[in-house]
C-alpha positions in Angstrom: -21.7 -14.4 30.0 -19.4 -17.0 31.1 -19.9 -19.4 33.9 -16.2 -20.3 36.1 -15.8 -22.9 38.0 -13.8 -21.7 41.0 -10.2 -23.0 42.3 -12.1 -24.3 45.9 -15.1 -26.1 43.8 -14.9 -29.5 42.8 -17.3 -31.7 40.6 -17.9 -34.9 40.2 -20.2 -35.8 37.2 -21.3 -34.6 33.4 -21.4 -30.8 33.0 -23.8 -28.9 30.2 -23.4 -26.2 29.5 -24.8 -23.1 27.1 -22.3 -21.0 27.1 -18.3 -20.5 27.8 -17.0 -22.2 30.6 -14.1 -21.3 32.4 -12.4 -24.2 35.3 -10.5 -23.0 37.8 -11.3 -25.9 40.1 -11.3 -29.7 39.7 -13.8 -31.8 37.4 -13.8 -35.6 37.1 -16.8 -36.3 34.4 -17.1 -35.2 31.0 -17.4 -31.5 30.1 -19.8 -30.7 27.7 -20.1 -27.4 26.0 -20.4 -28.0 22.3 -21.1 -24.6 21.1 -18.6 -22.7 23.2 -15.3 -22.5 24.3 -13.8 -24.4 27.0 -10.7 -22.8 29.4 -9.1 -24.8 32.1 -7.1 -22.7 33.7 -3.1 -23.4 35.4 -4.0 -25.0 38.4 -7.3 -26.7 37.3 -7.8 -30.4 36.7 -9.7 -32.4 34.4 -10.1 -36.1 34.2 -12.9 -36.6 31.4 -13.7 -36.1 27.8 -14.2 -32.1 27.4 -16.4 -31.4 24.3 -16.3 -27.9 22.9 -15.7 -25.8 20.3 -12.8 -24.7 21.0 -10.6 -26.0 24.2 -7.8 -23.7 26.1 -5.6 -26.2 28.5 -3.5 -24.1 30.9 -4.1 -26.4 33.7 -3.7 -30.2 33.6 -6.0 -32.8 31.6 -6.7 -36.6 31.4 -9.2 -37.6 28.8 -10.3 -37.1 25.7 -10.2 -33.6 24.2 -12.9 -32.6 21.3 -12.9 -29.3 19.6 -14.6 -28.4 16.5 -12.1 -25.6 15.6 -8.9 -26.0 18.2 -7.0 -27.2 20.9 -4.3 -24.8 22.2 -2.4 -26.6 25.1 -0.2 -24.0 26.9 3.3 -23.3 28.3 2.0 -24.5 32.1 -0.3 -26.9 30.8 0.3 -31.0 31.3 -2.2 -33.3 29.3 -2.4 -36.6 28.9 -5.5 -36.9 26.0 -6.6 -38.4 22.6 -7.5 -35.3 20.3 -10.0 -34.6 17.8 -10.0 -31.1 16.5 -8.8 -29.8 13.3 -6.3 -27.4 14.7 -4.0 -28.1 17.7 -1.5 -25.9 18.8 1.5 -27.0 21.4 3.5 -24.1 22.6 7.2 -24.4 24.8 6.8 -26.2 27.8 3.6 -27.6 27.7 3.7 -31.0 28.6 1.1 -33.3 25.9 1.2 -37.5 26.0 -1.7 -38.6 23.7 -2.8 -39.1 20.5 -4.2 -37.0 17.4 -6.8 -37.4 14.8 -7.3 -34.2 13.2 -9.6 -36.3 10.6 -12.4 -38.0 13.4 -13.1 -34.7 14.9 -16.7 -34.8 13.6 -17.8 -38.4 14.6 -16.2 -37.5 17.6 -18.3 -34.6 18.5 -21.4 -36.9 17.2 -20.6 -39.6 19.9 -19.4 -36.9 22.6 -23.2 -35.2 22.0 -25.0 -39.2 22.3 -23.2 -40.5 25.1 -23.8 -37.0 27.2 -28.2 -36.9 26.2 -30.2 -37.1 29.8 -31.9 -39.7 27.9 -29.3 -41.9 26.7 -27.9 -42.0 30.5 -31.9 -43.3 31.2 -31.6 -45.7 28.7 
């Protein structure tokens, strides 16, 4: 199962998720799907942290990018984004202006997870 967020849909605000998610749309808010991958397709746009365990960009990103395995940023892809993830991957084209910290990509996921709890937004 995988749940897509279509090119006409646009959300504003913290998704959770359970399983893959695929955007096709446009997101502003964090993206939160830490035991799954994450696939933001060419045309999509993200402006927030995405959290997941692995992250496809083919589509263009602002924010932070957390993966627990990877980060493959694509030919048609533009992202502006501080990494965390072990593996990152840049192929021809793609356009990437951030930062890297293959080493953090734990804490990362740690503070991603806190920051995104229904109860710590109650707090």
């Amino acid at each position: 199962m995988i749940t897509t967020i279509g090119k006409g849909i646009t959300v504003n605000g913290t998704i959770h998720a359970d399983e893959p998610l695929l955007i096709a749309g446009r997101v502003t808010g964090d993206v939160l799907v830490a035991d799954y991958d994450v696939t933001v397709e060419p045309g999509a746009h993200v402006d927030g942290a995405v959290t997941a365990r692995r992250i496809t960009v083919r589509g263009n990103s602002k924010g932070r990018l957390i993966a627990r395995e990877s980060v493959r940023v694509l030919q048609s892809a533009a992202v502006r984004a501080d990494v965390a993830s072990p593996h990152l991957s840049l192929e021809d084209g793609a356009t990437f202006n951030g930062s890297v910290a293959p080493a953090r990509t734990d804490a990362a996921m740690r503070v991603a997870a806190y920051r995104n709890k229904p109860d710590a937004a109650a707090s």
